[in-house]
C-alpha positions as CSV (number, residue, x, y, z in Angstrom):
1,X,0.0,0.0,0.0
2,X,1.0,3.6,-1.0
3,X,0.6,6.6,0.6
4,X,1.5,10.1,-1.5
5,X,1.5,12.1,1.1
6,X,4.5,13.5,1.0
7,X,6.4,16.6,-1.2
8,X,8.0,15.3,-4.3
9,X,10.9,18.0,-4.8
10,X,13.0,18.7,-7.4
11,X,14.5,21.7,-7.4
12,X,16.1,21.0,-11.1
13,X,12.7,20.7,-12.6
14,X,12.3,23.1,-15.1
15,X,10.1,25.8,-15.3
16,X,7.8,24.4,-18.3
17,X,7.5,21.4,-15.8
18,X,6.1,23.5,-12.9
19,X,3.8,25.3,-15.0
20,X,2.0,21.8,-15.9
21,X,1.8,21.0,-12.8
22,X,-0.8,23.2,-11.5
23,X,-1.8,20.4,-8.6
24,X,0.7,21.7,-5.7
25,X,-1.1,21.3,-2.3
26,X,-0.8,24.7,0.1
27,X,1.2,23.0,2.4
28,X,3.4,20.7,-0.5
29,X,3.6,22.8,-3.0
30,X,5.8,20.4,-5.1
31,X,3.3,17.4,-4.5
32,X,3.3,15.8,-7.7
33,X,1.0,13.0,-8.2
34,X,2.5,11.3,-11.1
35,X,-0.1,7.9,-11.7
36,X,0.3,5.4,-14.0
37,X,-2.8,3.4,-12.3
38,X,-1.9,0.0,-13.8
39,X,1.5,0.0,-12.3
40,X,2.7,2.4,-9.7
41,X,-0.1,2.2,-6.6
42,X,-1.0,-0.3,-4.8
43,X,-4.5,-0.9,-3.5
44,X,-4.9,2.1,-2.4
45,X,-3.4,5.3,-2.1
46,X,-4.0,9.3,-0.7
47,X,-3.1,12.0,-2.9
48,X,-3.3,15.3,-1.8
49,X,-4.9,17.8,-4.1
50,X,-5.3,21.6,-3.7
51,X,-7.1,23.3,-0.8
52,X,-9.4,26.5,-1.3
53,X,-9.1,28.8,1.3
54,X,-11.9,28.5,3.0
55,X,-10.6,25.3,4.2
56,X,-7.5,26.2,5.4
57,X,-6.7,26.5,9.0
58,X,-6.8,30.1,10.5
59,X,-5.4,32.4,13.3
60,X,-8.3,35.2,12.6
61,X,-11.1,33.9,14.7
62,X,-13.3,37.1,14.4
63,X,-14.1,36.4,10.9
64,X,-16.8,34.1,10.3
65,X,-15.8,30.7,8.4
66,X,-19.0,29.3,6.1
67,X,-20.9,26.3,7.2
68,X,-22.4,23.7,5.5
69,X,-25.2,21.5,6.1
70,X,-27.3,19.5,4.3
71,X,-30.9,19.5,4.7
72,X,-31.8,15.9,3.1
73,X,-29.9,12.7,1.8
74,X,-30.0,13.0,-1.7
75,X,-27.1,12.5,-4.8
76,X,-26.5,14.1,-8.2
77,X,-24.9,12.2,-10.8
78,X,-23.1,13.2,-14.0
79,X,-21.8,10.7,-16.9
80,X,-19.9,12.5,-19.4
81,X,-16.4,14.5,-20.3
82,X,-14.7,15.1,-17.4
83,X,-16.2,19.3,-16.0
84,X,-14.0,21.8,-15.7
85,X,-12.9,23.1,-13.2
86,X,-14.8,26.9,-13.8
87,X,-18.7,26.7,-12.1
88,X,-20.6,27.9,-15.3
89,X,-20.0,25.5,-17.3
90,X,-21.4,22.8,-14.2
91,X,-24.6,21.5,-15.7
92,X,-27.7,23.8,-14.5
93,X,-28.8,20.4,-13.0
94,X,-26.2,20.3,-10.2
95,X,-26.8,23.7,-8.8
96,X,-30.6,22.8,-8.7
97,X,-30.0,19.7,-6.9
98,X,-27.1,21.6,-4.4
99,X,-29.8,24.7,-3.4
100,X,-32.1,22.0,-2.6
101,X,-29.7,20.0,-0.6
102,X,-27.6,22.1,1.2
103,X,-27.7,25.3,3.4
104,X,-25.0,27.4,1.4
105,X,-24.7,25.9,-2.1
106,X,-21.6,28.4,-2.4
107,X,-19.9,26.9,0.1
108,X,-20.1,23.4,-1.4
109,X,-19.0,24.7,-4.7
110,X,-16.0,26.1,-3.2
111,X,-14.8,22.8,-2.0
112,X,-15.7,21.1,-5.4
113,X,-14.3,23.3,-7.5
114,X,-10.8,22.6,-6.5
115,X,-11.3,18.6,-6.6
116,X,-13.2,19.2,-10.1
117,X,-10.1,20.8,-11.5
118,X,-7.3,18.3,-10.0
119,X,-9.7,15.3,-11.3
120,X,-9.6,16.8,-15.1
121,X,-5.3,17.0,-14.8
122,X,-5.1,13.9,-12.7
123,X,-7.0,11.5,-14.9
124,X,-6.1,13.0,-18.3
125,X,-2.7,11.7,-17.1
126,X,-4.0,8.4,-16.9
127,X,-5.3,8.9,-20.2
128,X,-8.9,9.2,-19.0
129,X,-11.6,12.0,-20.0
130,X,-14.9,10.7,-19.1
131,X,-16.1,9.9,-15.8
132,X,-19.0,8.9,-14.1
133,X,-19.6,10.9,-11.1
134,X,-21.8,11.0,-8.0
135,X,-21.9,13.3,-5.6
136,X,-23.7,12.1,-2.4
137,X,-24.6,14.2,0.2
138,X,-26.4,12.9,3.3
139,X,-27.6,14.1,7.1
140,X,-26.9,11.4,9.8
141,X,-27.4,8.1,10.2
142,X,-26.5,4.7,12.2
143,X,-26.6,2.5,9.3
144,X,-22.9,2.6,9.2
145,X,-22.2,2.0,13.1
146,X,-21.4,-1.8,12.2
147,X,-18.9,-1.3,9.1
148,X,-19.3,-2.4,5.6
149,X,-16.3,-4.0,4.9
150,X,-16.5,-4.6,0.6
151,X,-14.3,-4.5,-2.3
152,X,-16.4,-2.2,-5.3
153,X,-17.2,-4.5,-8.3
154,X,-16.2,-3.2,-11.7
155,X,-18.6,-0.9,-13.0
156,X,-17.8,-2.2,-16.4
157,X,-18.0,-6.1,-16.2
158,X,-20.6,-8.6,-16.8
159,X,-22.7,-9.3,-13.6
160,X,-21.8,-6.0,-12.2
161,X,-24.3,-4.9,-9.4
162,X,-25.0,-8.9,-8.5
163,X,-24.6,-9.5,-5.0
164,X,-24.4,-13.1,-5.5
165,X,-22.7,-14.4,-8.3
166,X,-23.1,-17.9,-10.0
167,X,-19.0,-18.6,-9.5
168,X,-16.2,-17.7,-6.6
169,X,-14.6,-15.3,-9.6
170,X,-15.6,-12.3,-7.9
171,X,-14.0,-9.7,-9.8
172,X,-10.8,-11.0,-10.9
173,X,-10.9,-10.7,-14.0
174,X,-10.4,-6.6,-15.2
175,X,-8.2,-5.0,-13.0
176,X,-10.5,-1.9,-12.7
177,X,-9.9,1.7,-10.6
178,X,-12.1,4.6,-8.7
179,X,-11.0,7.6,-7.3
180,X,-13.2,9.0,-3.8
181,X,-12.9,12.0,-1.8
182,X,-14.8,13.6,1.1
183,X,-15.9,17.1,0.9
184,X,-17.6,17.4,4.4
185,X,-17.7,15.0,7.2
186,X,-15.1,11.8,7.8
187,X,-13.9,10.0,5.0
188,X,-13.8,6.8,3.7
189,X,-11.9,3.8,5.8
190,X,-9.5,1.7,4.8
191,X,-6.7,-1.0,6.2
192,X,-3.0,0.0,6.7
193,X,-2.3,-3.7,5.5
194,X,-4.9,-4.6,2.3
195,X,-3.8,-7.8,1.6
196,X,-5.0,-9.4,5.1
197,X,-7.9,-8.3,5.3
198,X,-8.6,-9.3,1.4
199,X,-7.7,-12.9,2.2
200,X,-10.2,-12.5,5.0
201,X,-13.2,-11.0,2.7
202,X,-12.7,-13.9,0.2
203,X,-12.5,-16.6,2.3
204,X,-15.8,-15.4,4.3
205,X,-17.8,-14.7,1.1
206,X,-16.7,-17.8,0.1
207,X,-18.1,-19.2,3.1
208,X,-21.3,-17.9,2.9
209,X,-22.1,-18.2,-0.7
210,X,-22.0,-21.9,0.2
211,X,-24.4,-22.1,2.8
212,X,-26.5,-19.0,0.9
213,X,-26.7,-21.1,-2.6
214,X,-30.4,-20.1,-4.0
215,X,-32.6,-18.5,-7.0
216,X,-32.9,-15.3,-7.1
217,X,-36.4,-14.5,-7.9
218,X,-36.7,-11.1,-7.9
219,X,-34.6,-8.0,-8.1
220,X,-34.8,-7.8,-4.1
221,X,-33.9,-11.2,-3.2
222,X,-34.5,-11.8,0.3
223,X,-31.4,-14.5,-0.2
224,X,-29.0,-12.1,-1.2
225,X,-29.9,-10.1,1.4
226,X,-29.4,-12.1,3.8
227,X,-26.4,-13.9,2.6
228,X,-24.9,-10.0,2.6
229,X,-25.6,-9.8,5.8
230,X,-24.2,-12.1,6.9
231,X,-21.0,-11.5,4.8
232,X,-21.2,-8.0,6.7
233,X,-21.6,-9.0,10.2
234,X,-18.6,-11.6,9.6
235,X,-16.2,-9.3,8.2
236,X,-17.2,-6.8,11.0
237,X,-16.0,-9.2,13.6
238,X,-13.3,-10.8,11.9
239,X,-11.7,-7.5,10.8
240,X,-12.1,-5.3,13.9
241,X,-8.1,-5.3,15.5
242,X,-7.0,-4.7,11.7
243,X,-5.1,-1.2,11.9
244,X,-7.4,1.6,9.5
245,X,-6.5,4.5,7.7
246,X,-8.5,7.4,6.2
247,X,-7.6,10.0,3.3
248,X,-7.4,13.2,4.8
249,X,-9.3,17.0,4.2
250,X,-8.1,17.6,0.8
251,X,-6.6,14.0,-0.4
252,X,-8.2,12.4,-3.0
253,X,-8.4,8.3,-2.1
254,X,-7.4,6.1,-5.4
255,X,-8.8,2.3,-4.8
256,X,-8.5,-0.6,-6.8
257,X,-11.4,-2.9,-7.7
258,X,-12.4,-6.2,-7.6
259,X,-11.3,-9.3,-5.3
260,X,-7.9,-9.8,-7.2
261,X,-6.4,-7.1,-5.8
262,X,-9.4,-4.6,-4.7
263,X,-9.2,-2.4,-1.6
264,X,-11.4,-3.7,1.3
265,X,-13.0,-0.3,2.4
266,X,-16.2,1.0,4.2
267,X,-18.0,3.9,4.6
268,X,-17.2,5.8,8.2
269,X,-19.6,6.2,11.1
270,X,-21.5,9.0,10.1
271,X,-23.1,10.5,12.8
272,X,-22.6,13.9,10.8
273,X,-23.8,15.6,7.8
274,X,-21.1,14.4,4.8
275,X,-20.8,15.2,1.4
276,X,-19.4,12.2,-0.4
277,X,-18.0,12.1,-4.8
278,X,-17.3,8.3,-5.9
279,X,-15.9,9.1,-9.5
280,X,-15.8,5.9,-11.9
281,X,-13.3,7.0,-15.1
282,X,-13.9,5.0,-18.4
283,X,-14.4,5.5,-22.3
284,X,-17.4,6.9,-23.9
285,X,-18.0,3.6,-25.0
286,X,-17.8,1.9,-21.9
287,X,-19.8,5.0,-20.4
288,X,-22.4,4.9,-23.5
289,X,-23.1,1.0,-22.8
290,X,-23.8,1.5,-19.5
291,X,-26.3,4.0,-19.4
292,X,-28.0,2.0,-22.5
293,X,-28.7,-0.9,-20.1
294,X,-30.9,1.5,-18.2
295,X,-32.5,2.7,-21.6
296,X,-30.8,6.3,-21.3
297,X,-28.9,8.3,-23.3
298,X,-25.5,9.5,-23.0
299,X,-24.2,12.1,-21.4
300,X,-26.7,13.0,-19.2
301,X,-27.2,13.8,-14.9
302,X,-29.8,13.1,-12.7
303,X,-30.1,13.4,-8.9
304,X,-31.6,10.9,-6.5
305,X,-33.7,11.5,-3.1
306,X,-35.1,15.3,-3.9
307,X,-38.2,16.1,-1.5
308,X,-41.6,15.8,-2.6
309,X,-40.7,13.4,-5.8
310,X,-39.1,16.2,-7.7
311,X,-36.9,14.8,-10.7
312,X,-34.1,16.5,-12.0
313,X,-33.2,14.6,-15.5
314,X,-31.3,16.2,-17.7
315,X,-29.8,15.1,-21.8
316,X,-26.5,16.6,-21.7
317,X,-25.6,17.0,-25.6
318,X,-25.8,20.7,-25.7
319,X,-23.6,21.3,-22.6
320,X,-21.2,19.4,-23.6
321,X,-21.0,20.9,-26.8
322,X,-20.6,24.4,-25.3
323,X,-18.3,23.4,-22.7
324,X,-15.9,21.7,-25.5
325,X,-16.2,25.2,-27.6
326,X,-15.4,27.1,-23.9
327,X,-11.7,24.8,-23.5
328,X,-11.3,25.7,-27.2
329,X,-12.0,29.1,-26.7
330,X,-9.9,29.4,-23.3
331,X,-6.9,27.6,-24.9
């Protein structure tokens, strides 16, 4: 396991060099989070990203710092070109969903913005410039007291979204990525030592797959549930004296998939409001088959868990044709 944390300096780098990278953290200015995804990081790994300033620590307590709060669970999700990094071009859909949601839609923007912009650099890097993101934001709960110790399936591979599936394979096919961070509220957990705690998680699914074996007969199987269940409550026990390890306020958390080699996470105790972005990179054809499955078309953003039934749906064809003649424009 990997953890960028620290400055990369090079004080012979040239000054064409600096100027691409645009990612230096306040505090590690010369962070540079070079990824090759395939190769270079383990399961997991932090990487910082950088920090607006309404985020930073300060010594000037008489001026008010913004709050946030959110005033219902709810998500928005966007499946396209990777945003930019400037707030017009957002899709008029997310600051719908984020007045709605939050107490100061400003302030959440402020803290996006920043990850918004490092995501683009980061995963054109990697080669990437689509992305399916989700931005969840939720109010407190206990359903996360007793942890959720998983490995995230594959967006892109057959069966994806099964609880149970007809073999042990599990994932280990497509060695697939995410990238996570947390822009209110505690982050995402993970172990200090993956490969222990992936043994465990195998071997226990294994276990109860066997004594689970059933049909499903509906898409809310009362078998899978319970055999999910069980898997949780297992792993909660099994794993509890395993050492954990969070990203910090302004790291972004890269995670491997699937049970080859996946990084066995769960969501935190939330007994706070959080504000949560999952981001699954891919190609517009991996993108445009997915969203076909559910008969929609591609790009588009939608939110989920809006008060009083209210739908925010939108195509996104136009936006993204003005937001690719704004980057030409700005160039």
């Amino acid at each position: 396991m990997l953890f960028f944390r620290e400055a990369f300096d090079d004080e012979s780098s040239s000054s064409s060099a600096s100027a691409e990278m645009e990612l230096d953290d306040m505090s590690c200015r010369n962070a540079k989070p070079e990824i090759d995804p395939l190769s270079r990081y383990g399961p997991h790994a932090f990487i910082p990203y950088p920090q607006p300033s309404l985020l930073q620590p300060t010594t000037n307590l008489s001026t008010p710092q913004p709050t946030l709060t959110i005033n219902h669970t709810s998500s928005w999700t966007y499946s396209g070109p990777t945003l930019s990094e400037n707030s017009s071009p957002l899709p008029p859909s997310f600051h719908r969903w984020s007045k709605l949601t939050t107490s100061d839609p400003s302030t959440l923007l402020a803290r996006l913005l920043p990850l918004l912009s490092f995501l683009k650099a980061f995963l054109k890097k990697a080669g990437v410039e689509h992305y399916w993101l989700t931005i969840r934001a939720s109010t407190p709960t206990n359903d996360y007291d007793m942890r959720r110790w998983h490995v995230d399936d594959d967006f892109f591979e057959e069966g994806f979204g099964r609880v149970m599936r007809d073999d042990d394979n599990g994932g280990l096919g497509r060695k697939g990525w995410k990238v996570a961070a947390t822009l209110l509220g505690p982050s995402t957990m993970f172990f200090e030592d993956n490969d222990s705690p992936l043994q465990i998680l195998r071997a226990t699914k294994a276990l109860a797959r066997e004594a689970s074996q059933h049909a499903c007969t509906s898409i809310r199987c009362l078998g899978c549930a319970t055999y999910a269940e069980s898997v949780r409550e297992s792993l909660s026990a099994f794993l509890a004296d395993h050492a954990t390890v969070s990203p910090g306020l302004g790291e972004v958390a890269f995670f491997r998939l699937g049970e080859a080699e996946g990084a066995v996470h769960s969501e935190p105790k939330c007994d706070v409001d959080r504000v949560f972005v999952n981001v699954v990179p891919g190609s517009e054809e991996q993108l445009r088959g997915l969203m076909s499955r559910w008969g929609m078309e591609w790009p588009r953003s939608w939110c989920v868990g809006l008060p009083g039934d209210i739908v925010v749906d939108e195509e996104m064809e136009e936006f993204v044709k003005e937001e690719k003649e704004g980057e030409m424009t700005r160039m």
